[in-house]
N, C-alpha and C positions, 0 to 999 in steps of 0.2 A: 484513437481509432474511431468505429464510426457509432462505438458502444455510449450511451449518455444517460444523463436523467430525463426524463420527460419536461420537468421545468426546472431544471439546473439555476436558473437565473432566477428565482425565487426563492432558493435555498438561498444563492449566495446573498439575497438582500436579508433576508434571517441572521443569519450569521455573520453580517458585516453591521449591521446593527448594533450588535450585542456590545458592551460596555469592557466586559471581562475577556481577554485571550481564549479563545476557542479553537479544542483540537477534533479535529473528523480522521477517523480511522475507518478503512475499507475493504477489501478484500479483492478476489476473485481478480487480481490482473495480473498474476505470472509473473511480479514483480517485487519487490521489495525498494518503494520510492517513499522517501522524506524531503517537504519542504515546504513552503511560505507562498499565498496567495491570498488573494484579499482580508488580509488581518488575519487568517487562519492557518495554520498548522495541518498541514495535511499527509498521513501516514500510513502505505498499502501497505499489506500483505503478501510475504510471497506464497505460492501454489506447493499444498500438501503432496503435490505431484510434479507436473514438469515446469519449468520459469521457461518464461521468453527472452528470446535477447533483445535487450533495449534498439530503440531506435529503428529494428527491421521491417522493411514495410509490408511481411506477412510474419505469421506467429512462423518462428523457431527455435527450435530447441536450443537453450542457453546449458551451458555444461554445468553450472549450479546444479546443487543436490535442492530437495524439496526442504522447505522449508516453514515457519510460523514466528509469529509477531510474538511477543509479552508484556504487558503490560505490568506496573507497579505505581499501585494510587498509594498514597500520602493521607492522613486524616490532616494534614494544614493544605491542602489542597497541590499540592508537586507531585511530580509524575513521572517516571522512566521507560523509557520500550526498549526493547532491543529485538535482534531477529538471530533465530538460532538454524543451524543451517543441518541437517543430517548430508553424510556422504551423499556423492552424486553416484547414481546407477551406472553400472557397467554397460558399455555400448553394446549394444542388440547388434546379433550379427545378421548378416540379410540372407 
């Protein structure tokens, strides 16, 4: 969407730099997406509240329930996420 960083492209030379695997976790996109771009790991969040459906080209209501990330750091440095999902709300009637 038309949502961004201000200088996105100097984060990304930050983090394509780096030597070691780098993960960025995010938030706030209605979404819960995992996946790979320039050397990075990249892992949203879905919304305490409502998700969007992917791909739609305005926000709507996705029938997923609300949802949150969790992480699991390692002291050898490994790491686990998952996303856990609460029921989805019963349709509002009009």
């Amino acid at each position: 969407d038309a949502m961004g960083l201000e200088d996105g492209a100097a984060l990304m030379n930050l983090l394509e730099a780096r030597a070691a695997p780098t993960v960025v976790a995010c938030g706030h996109v209605h979404q819960a997406i995992t996946g790979w771009g320039g050397g990075v790991r990249w892992l949203t969040t879905p919304s305490t509240c409502s998700q969007a459906r992917p791909f739609a080209d305005r926000f709507v209501d996705d029938d997923l329930g609300p949802g949150f990330r969790w992480f699991e750091l390692r002291d050898d440095g490994r790491w686990e996420s998952g996303v856990e999902r609460l029921p989805a709300p019963a349709p509002r009637l009009a």
